[in-house]
C-alpha positions in Angstrom: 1.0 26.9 -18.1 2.3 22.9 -18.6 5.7 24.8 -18.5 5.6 26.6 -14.8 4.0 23.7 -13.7 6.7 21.4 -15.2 9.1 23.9 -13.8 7.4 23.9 -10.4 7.6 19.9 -10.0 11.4 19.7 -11.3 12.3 22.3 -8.5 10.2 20.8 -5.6 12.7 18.1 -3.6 12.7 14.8 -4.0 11.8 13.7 -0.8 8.3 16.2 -1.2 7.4 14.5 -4.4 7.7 11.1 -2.5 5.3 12.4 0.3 3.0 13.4 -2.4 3.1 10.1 -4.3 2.3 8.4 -1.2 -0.3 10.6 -0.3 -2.2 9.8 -3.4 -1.5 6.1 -3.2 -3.4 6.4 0.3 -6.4 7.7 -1.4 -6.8 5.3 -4.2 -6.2 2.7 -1.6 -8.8 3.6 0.2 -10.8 3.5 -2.7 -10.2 0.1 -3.8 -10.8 -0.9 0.3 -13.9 0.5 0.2 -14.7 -1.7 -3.3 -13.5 -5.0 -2.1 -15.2 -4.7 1.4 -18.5 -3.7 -0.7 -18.1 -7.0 -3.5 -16.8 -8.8 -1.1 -20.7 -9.0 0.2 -21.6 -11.0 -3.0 -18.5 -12.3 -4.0 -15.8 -14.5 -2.6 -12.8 -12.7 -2.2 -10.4 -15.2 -3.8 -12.7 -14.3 -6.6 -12.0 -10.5 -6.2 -8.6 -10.4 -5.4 -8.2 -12.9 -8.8 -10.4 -9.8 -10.5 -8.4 -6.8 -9.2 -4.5 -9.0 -10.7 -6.3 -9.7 -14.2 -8.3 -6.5 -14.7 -4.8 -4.9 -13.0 -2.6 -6.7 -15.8 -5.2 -5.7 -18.8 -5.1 -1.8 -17.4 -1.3 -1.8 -18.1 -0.8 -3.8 -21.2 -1.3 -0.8 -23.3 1.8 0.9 -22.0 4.1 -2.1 -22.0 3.1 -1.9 -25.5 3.9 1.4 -26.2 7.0 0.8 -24.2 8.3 -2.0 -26.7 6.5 -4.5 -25.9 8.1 -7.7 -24.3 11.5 -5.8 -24.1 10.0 -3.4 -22.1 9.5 -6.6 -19.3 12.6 -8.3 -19.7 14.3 -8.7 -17.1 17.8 -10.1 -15.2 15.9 -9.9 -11.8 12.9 -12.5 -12.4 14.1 -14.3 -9.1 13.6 -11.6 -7.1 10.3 -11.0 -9.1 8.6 -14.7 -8.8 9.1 -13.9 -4.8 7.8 -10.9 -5.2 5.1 -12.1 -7.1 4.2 -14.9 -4.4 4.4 -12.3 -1.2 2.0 -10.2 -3.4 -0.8 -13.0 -3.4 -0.2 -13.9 0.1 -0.6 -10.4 1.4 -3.8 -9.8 -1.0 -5.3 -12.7 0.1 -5.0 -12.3 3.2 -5.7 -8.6 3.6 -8.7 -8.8 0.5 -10.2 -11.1 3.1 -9.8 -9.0 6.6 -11.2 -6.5 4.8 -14.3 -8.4 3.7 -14.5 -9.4 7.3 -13.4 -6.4 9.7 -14.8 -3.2 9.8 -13.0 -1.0 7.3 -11.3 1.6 10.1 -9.8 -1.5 12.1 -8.5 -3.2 9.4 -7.0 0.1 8.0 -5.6 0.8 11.5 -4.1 -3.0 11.6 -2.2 -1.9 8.3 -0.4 0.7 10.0 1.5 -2.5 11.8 3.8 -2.3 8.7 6.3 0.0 9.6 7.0 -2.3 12.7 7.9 -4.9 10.6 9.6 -2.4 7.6 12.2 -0.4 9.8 13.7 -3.7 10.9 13.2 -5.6 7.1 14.3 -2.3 5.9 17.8 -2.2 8.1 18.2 -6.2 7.4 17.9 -5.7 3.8 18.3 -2.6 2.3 21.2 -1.5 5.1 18.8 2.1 6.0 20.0 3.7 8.1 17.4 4.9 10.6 17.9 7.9 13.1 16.2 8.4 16.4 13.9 10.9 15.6 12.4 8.4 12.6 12.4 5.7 15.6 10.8 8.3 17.7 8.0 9.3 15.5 7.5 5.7 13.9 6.6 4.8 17.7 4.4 7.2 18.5 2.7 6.3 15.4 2.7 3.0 16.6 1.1 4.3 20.5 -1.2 6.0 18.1 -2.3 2.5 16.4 -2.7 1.5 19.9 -5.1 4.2 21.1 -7.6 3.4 18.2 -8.0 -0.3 18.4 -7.9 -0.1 22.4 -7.7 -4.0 22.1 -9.5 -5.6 25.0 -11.0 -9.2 25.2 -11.1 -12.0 22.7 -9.7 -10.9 19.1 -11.0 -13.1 16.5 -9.2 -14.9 13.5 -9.1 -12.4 11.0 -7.3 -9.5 13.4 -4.3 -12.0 13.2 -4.9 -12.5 9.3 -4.6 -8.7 8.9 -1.4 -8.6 11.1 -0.2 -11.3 8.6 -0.8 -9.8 5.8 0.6 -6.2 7.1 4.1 -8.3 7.3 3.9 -9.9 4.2 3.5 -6.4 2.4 6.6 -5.2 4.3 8.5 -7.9 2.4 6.7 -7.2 -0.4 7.5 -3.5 -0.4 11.2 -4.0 0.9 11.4 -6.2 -2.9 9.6 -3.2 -4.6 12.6 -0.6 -3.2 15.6 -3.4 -4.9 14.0 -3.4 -7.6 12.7 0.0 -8.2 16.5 0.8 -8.5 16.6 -0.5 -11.8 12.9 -1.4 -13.1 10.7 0.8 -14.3 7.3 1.4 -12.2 5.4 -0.8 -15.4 7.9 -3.7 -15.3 7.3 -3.9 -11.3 3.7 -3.9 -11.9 2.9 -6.5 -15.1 5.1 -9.0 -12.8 3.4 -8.6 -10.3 -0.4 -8.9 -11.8 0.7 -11.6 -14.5 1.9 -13.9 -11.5 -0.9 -12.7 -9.0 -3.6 -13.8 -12.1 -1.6 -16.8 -12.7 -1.2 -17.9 -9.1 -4.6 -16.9 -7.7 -6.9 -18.2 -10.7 -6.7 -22.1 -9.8 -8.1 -21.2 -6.2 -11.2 -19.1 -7.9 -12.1 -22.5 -9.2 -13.3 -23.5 -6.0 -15.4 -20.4 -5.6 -16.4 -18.9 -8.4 -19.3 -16.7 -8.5 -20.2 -15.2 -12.2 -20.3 -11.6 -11.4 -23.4 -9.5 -12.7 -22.7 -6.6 -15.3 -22.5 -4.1 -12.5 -19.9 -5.9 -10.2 -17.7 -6.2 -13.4 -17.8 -2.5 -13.9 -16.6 -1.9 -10.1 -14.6 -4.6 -9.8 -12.7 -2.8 -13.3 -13.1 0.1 -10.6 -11.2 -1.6 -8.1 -8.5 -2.7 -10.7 -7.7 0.6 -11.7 -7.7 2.2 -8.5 -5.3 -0.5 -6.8 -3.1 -0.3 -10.1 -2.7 3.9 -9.2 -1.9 3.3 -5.5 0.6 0.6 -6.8 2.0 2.8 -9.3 2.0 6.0 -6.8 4.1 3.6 -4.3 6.5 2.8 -6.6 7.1 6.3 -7.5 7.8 7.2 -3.5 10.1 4.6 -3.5 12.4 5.8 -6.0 12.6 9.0 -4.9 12.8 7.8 -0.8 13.8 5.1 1.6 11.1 2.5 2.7 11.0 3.9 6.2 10.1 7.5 5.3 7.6 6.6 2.5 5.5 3.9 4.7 4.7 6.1 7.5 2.8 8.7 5.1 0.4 5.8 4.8 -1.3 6.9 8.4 -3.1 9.5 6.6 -5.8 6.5 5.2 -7.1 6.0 8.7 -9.0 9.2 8.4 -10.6 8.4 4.7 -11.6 4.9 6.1 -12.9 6.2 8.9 -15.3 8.9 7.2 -15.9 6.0 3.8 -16.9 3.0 7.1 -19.2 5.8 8.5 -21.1 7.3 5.1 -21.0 3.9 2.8 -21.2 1.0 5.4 -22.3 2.9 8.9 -19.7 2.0 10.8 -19.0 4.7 13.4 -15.3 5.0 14.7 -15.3 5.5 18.6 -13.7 8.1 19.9 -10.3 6.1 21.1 -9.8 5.6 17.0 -10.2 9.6 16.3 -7.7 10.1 19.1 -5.6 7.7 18.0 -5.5 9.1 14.5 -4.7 12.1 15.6 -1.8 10.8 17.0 -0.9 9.1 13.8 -1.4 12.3 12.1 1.3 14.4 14.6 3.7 11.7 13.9 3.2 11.3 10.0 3.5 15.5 9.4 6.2 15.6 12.2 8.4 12.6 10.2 7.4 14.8 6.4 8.4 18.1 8.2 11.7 16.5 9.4 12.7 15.0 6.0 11.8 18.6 3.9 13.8 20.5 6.3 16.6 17.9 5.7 16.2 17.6 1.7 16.8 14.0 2.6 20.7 14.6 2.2 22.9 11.8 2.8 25.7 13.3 3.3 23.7 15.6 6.0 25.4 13.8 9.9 22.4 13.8 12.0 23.0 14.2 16.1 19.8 14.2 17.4 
């Protein structure tokens, strides 16, 4: 049975397995919103996002260990990782405390911003090349965004805080995809929650807030879950460009929509369903595209 199944997987293209890998990180992502909006209630989020880097780090210590140890971290690239590491508290921070504030389908749509600023990042950096029906699809994504936040009036702060942070992780994961070349998914990740505990735990001393036996256990939740979606992303990445893998990430608006309505009664108007359905078209339409492709580059697309 492990066998056909084994068999199964080596068979199924690479750019598929990305799509799945992202998929899955979308779920656990949404699990670990739907923790930190919940703790955030009775905790301050410095606090949490301090939490979710530490308990991160102690979830995968056993397998650096089993991976040798601190050979399995060394590294030639711990430039590139210390900025890493910094983008990755500025972008927690800053989307840990949207979250907290927001409602949990508008700061989920506000994510979706990312691919604005990761085709561009993506063409700067990594020298992607992106075709027109990519362009095509990422924008109606984007007109998509636009439907479900139907932004009118004043915006406050934090709608700007999650825009930040949206950018931020675009940095973040264009220095995941240059390093993902060569380091392995648990490198990427002890870097990034030993320097996300280490730079994050002097600001908790300004608000701490001993958590009860109960918020430890979900806030271990939260951990684990954020370390899977990290883990998941990495995975896409090595098997796909940036731009292909971030757009998968429009699926989440439709767990956050149904976790805001049964956990915190937040009901999504109907602009945001039709805006996700819009999302939706553009996200199958860009995972469609790339399968029938196999993601060849030697493949000379006209359209």
């Amino acid at each position: 049975m492990m066998k056909s199944i084994y068999t199964f997987w080596a068979s199924v293209p690479k750019v598929t397995k990305a799509i799945f890998w992202a998929l899955l990180a979308t779920v656990f992502m949404t699990a670990m919103s739907v923790l930190i909006k919940y703790l955030g209630s009775s905790l301050p989020f410095v606090e949490v996002a301090w939490f979710r880097a530490f308990f991160g780090l102690i979830i995968i210590s056993p397998f650096i260990i089993k991976r040798g140890g601190i050979k399995a971290v060394y590294t030639h690239k711990i430039g590139i990782h210390l900025v890493r590491g910094v983008l990755a508290v500025m972008a927690m921070l800053s989307g840990f405390y949207a979250v907290t504030v927001l409602p949990l389908t508008l700061v989920t749509t506000l994510g979706f911003s990312r691919p604005l600023f990761m085709i561009p990042l993506a063409i700067f950096f990594l020298h992607e090349i992106v075709k027109a029906r990519r362009w095509s699809a990422t924008i109606i994504g984007f007109i998509g965004i636009l439907i479900a936040i139907r932004p009118s009036g004043e915006l406050e702060p934090a709608v700007f805080i999650a825009l930040f942070s949206s950018f931020v992780f675009a940095l973040v994961m264009i220095t995941t995809k240059k390093l993902s070349s060569t380091e392995a998914p648990t490198t990427l990740m002890f870097y990034q929650g030993f320097l996300s505990s280490l730079f994050i735990a002097p600001l908790c001393l300004f608000y701490w807030i001993t958590p009860s036996l109960y918020e430890f256990i979900l806030l271990f939740m939260l951990a684990i879950f954020g370390s899977l979606s990290v883990n998941c992303t990495i995975r896409a990445l090595k098997l796909a460009d940036t731009t292909v893998v971030s757009p998968i990430e429009y699926i989440r608006i439709i767990f956050a929509s149904f976790a805001g309505f049964v956990i915190f009664m937040e009901i999504p108007s109907i602009w945001t369903l039709v805006g996700g359905m819009v999302i939706i078209f553009s996200t199958v339409y860009i995972a469609y595209r790339e399968s029938r492709l196999g993601y060849d580059k030697t493949f000379t697309d006209i359209n």
